[in-house]
C-alpha positions as CSV (number, residue, x, y, z in Angstrom):
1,X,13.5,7.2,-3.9
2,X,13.2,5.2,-7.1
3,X,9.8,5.1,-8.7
4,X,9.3,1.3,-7.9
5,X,9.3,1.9,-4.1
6,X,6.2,2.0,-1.9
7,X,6.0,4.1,1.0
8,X,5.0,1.7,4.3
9,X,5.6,3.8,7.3
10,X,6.8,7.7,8.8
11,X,8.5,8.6,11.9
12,X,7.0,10.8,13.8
13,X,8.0,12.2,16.8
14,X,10.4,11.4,19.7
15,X,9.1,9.7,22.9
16,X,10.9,8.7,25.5
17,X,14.6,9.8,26.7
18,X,16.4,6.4,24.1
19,X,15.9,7.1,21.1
20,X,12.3,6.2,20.4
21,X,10.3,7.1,17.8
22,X,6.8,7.4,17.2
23,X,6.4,5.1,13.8
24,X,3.2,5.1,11.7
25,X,2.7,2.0,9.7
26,X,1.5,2.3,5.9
27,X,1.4,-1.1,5.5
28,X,-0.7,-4.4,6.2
29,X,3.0,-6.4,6.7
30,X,4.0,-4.8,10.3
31,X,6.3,-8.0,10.6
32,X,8.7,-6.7,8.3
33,X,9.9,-4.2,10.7
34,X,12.5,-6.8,13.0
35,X,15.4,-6.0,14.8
36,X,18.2,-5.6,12.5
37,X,16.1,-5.1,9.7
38,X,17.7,-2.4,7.0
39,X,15.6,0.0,5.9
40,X,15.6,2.5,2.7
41,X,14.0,5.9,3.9
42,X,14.1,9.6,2.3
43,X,17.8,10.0,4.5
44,X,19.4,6.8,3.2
45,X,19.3,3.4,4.8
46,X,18.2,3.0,8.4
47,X,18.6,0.0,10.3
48,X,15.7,-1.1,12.9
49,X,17.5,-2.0,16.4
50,X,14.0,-2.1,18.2
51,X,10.5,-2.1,17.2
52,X,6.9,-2.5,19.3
53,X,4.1,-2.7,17.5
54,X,2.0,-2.5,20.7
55,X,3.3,0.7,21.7
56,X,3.9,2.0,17.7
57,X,7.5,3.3,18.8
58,X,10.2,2.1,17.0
59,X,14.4,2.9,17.2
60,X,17.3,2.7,14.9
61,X,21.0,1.9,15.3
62,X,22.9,4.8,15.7
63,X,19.9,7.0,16.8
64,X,19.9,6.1,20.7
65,X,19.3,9.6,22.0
66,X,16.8,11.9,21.7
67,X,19.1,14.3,20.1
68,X,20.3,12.1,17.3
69,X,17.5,10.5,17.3
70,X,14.9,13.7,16.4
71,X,16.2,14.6,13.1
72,X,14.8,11.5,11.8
73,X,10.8,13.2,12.6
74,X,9.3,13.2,9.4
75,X,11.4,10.6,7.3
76,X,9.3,8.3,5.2
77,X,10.3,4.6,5.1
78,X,10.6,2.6,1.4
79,X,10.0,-0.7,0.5
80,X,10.5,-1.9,-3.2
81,X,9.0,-4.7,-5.0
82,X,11.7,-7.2,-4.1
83,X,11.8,-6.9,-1.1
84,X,7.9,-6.8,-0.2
85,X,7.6,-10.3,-1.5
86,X,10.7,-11.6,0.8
87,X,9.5,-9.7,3.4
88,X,5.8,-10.4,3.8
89,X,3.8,-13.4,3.5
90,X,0.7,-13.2,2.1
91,X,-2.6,-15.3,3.0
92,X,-4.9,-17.6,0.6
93,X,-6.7,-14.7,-1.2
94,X,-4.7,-11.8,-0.9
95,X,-2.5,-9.9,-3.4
96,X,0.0,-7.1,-3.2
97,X,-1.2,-3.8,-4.3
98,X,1.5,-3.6,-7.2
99,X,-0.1,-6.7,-8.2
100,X,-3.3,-5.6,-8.7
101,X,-2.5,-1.8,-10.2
102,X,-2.3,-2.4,-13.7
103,X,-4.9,-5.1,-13.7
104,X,-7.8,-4.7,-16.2
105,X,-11.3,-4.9,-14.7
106,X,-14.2,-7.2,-16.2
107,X,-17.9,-6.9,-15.1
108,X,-19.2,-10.1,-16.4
109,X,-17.6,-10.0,-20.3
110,X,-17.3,-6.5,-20.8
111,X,-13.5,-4.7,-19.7
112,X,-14.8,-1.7,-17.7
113,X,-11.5,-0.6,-17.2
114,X,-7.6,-0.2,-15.9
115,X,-6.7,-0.4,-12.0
116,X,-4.6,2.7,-11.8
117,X,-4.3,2.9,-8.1
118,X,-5.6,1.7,-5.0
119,X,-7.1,3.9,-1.8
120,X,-8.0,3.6,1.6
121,X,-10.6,4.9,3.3
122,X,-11.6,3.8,6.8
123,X,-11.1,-0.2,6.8
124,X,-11.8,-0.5,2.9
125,X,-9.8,-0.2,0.0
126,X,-11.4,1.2,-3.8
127,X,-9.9,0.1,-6.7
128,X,-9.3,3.6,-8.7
129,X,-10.4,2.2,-12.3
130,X,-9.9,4.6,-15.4
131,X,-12.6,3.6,-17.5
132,X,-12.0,2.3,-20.4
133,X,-12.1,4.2,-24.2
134,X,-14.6,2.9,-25.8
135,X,-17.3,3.2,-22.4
136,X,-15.6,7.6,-22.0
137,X,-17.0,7.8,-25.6
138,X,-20.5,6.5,-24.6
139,X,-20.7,9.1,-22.4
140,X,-19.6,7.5,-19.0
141,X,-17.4,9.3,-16.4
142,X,-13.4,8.7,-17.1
143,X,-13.1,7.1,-14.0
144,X,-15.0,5.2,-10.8
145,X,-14.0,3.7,-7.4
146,X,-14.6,0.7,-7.4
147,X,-14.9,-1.1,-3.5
148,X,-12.4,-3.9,-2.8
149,X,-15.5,-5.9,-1.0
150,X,-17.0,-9.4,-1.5
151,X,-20.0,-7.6,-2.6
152,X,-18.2,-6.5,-5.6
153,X,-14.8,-8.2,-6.4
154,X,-15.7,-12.1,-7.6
155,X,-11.6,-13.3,-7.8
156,X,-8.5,-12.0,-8.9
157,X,-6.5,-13.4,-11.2
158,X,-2.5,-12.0,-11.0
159,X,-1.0,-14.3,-14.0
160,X,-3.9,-13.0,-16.5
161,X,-4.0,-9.4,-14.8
162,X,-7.9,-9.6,-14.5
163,X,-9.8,-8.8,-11.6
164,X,-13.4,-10.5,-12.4
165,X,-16.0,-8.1,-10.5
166,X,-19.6,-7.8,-10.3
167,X,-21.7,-4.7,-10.6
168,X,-18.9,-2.3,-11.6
169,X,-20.6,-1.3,-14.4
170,X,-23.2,0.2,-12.2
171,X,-21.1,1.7,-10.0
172,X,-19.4,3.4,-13.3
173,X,-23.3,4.2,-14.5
174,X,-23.8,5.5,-11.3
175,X,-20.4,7.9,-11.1
């Protein structure tokens, strides 16, 4: 996979006697998985022929038995940038993930940092901020989580690649 391609779901196992496979989303965009959908994965393009969310099963054309269909267990799916921002629609607020990595981070005037990745854990994301320089060579650690949350993350702002926070510094003092 090239470097600019996200990984948004895995097939797991087979269920069923068709073809179906358990699927397990790594992504918020679950409507970008439609019938007739093409896919990149780690064994080439796969395209979607039936998909349920409800039941987390998914099956792809040319994979309707059990037999073909269990040598795709274990492949991971790829989207890139391109086609993230065809495929999903985003709400008043929200940003992509590729969007935000790269951003620097501002608590009040002072930079605190560089968004280098972003991680889940349980139903909140952290901002993985490498501290900046000149804040390392004060003595602070070389870099912080920082909670995607209300509490701390004022705005966003995509075109400047800021993300305008509040407190990270103390989270940082804190680390």
């Amino acid at each position: 996979m090239s470097n600019d391609a996200s990984l948004i779901a895995q097939i797991g196992r087979t269920v069923g006697l068709w073809g179906d496979l358990k699927f397990h989303l790594h992504t918020d965009f679950p409507e970008q998985f439609q019938s007739g959908t093409t896919l990149k994965s780690s064994r080439g393009n796969l395209t979607i022929s039936e998909f349920n969310e409800k039941r987390g099963t998914i099956r792809f054309v040319g994979y309707e038995s059990i037999e073909s269909a269990k040598r795709l267990t274990n492949v991971k799916i790829y989207a890139d940038e391109a086609q993230t921002r065809k495929n999903c629609s985003l709400k008043e607020g929200e940003h992509f993930w590729f969007d935000i990595i790269g951003c620097m981070v501002k608590d009040r005037d002072e930079t605190v940092g560089e968004v280098r990745e972003i991680q889940r854990m349980a139903d909140t994301d952290y901002l993985l901020v490498q501290t900046d320089r000149s804040l390392v060579k004060e003595g602070l650690s070389k870099s912080f989580l920082l909670p995607y949350i209300e509490r701390y993350i004022l705005r966003v702002d995509i075109e400047a690649k800021i993300v305008y926070s509040k407190d990270a510094k103390d989270i940082l003092e804190a680390s």
